[in-house]
C-alpha positions as a Markdown table, in Angstrom:
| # | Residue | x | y | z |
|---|---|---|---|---|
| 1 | Unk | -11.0 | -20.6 | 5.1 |
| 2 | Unk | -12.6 | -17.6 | 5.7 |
| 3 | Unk | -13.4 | -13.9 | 5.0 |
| 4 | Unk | -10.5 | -11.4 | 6.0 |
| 5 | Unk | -11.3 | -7.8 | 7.7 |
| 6 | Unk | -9.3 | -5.3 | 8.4 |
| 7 | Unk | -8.9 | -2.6 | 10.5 |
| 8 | Unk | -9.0 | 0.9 | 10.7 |
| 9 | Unk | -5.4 | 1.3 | 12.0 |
| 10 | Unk | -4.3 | -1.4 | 9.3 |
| 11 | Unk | -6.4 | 0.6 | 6.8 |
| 12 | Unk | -4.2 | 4.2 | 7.6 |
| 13 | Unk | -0.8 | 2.2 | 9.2 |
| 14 | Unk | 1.8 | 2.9 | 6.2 |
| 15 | Unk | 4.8 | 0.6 | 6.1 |
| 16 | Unk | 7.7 | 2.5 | 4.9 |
| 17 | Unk | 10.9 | 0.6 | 5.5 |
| 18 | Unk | 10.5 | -0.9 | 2.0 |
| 19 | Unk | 10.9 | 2.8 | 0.0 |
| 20 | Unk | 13.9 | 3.5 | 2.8 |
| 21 | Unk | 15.5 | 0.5 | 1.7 |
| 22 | Unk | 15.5 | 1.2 | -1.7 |
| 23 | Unk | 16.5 | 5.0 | -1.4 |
| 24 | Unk | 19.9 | 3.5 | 0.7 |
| 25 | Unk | 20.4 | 1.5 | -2.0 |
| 26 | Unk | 20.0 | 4.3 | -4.7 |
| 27 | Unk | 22.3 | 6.2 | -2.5 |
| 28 | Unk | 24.8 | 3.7 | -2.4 |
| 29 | Unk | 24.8 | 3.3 | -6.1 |
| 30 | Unk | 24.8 | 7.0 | -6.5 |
| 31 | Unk | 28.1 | 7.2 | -4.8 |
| 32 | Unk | 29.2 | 4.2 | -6.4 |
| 33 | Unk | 28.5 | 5.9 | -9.4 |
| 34 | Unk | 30.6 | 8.8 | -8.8 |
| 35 | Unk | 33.8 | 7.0 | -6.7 |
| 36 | Unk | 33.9 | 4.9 | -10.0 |
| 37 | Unk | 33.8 | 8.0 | -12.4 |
| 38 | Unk | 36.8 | 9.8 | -10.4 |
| 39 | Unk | 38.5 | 6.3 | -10.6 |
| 40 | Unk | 38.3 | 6.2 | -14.8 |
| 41 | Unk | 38.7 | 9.9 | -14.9 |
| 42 | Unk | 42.3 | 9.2 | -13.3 |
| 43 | Unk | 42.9 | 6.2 | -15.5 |
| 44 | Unk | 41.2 | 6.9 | -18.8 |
| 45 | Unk | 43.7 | 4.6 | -20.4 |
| 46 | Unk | 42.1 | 1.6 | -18.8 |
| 47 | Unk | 38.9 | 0.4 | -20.6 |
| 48 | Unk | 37.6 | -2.3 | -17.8 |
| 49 | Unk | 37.1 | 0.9 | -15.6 |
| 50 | Unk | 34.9 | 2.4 | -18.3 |
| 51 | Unk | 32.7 | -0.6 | -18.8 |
| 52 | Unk | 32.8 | -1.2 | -15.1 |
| 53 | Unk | 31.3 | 2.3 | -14.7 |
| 54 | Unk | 28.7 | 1.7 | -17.6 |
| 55 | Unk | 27.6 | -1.7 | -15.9 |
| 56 | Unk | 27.3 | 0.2 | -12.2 |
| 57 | Unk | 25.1 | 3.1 | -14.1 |
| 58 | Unk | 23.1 | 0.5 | -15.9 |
| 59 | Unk | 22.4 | -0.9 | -12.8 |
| 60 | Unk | 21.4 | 2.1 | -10.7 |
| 61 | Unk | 19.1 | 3.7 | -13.6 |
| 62 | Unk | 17.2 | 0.1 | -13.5 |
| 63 | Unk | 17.1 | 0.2 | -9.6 |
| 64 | Unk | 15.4 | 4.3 | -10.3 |
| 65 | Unk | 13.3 | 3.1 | -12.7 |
| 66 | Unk | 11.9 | 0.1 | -10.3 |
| 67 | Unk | 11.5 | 2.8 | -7.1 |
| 68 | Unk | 9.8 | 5.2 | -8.9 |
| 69 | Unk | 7.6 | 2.4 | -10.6 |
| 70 | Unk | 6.5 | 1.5 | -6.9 |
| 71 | Unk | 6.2 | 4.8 | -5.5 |
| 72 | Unk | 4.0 | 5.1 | -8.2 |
| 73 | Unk | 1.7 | 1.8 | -6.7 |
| 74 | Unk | 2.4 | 2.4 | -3.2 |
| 75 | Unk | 0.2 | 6.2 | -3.7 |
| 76 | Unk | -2.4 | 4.2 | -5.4 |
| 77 | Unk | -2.4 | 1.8 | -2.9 |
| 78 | Unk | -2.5 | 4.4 | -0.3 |
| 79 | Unk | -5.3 | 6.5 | -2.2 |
| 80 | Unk | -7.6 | 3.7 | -1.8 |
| 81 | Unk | -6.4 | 2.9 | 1.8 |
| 82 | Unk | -7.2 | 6.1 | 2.8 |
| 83 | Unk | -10.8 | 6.0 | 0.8 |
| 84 | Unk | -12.3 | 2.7 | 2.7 |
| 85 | Unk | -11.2 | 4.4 | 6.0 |
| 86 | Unk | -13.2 | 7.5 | 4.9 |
| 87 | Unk | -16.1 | 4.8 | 4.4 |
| 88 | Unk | -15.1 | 3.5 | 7.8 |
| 89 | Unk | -15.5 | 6.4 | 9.4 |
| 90 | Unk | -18.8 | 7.3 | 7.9 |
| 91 | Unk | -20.2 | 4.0 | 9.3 |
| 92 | Unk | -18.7 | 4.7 | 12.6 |
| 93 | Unk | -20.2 | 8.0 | 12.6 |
| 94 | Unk | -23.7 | 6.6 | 11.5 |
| 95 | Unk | -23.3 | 3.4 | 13.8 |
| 96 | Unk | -22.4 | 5.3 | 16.8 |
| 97 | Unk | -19.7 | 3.6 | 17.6 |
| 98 | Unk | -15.8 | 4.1 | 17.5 |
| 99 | Unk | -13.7 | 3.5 | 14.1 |
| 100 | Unk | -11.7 | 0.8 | 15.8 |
| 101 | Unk | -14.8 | -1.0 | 16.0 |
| 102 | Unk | -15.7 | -0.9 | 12.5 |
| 103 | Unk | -14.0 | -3.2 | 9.8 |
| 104 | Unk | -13.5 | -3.8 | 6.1 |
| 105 | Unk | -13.1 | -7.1 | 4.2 |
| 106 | Unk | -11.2 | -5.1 | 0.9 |
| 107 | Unk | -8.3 | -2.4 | 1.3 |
| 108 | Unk | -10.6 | -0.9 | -1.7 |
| 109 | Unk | -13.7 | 1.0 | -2.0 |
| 110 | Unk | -16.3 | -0.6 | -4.4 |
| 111 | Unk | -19.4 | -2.1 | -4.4 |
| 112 | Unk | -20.3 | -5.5 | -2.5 |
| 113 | Unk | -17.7 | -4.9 | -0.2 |
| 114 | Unk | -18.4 | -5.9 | 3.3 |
| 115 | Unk | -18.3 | -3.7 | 6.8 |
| 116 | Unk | -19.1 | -5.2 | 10.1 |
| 117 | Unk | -19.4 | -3.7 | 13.8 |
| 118 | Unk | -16.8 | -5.6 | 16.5 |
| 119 | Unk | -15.1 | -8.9 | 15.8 |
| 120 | Unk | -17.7 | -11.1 | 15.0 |
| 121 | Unk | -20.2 | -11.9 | 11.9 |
| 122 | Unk | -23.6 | -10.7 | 13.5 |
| 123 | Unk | -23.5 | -7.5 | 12.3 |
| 124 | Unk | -22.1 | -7.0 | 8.9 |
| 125 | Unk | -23.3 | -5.3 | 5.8 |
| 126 | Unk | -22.9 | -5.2 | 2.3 |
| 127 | Unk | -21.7 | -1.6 | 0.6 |
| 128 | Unk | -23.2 | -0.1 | -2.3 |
| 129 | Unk | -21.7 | 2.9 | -3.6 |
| 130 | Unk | -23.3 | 5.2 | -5.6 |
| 131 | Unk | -22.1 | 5.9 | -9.5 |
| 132 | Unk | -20.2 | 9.4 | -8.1 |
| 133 | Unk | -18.5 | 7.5 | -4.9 |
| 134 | Unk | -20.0 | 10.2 | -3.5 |
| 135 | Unk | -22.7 | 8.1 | -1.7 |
| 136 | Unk | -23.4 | 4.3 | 0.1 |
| 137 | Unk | -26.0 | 2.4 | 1.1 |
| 138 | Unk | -25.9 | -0.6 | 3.3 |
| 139 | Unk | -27.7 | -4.0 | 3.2 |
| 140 | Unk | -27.5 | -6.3 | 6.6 |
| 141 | Unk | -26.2 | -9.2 | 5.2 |
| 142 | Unk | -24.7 | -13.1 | 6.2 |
| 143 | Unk | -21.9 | -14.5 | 5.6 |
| 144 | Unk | -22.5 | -18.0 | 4.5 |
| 145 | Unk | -19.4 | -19.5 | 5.9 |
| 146 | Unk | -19.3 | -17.7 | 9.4 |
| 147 | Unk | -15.7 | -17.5 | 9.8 |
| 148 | Unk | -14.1 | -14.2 | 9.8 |
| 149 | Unk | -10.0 | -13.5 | 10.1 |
| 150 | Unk | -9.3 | -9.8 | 12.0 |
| 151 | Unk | -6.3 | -7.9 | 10.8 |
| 152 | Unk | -5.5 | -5.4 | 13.4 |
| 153 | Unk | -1.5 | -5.2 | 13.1 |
């Protein structure tokens, strides 16, 4: 197969249409929520309406309870997005070269992972970072099967 890079932009790009989704959706229940309150409220002798309203808030706490359990990975994820294009800058910085030349083969920071200049294999190293994450040092290393996927969208 092959070893995957990514990019800087794909490193600090954030997708969002996900979390919008899911806030419509909260919104909709919300409302839901409440057209189906008013509705028992003006027929409290009707017990389907109650449960009906029970079943729709059941629903809509579990759909909460899911969004915030995602926020919740999404800012980790983005924590350590944001950390290995840090690193990428550094190595930009240091290379001389521009951060959209520079690429990562893990979206997190930790030792072994690999950064290489441009799209090809020749010249890639292997990260070390230091006990604190404070520090790196880099290794010239080979890939033993040369073939190397870009992500850059």
């Amino acid at each position: 197969m092959g070893t995957t890079f990514y990019a800087y932009s794909v490193l600090t790009r954030q997708t969002t249409w996900q979390s919008t989704f899911r806030y419509i959706i909260i919104m909709a229940g919300a409302v839901v929520i409440v057209a189906y309150l008013i509705y028992f409220l003006r027929h409290k002798h009707t017990n389907k309406y109650r449960d009906l309203l029970i079943l729709v808030a059941l629903i809509e706490l579990l759909t909460i309870g899911i969004q915030i359990r995602d926020l919740q990975a999404s800012r980790t994820a983005t924590a350590d997005s944001q950390a290995v294009a840090t690193l990428l800058r550094s190595v930009a910085k240091q290379k001389q070269v521009g951060v959209q030349q520079v690429y990562a083969n893990s979206n997190t920071v930790h030792t072994g992972m690999l950064v290489t200049i441009g799209k090809s294999t020749k010249t890639m190293f292997t990260v070390t970072i230091n006990a604190d994450n404070n520090s790196y040092q880099q290794d010239k290393t080979t890939l033993i099967v040369p073939q190397a996927n870009f992500v850059t969208k």
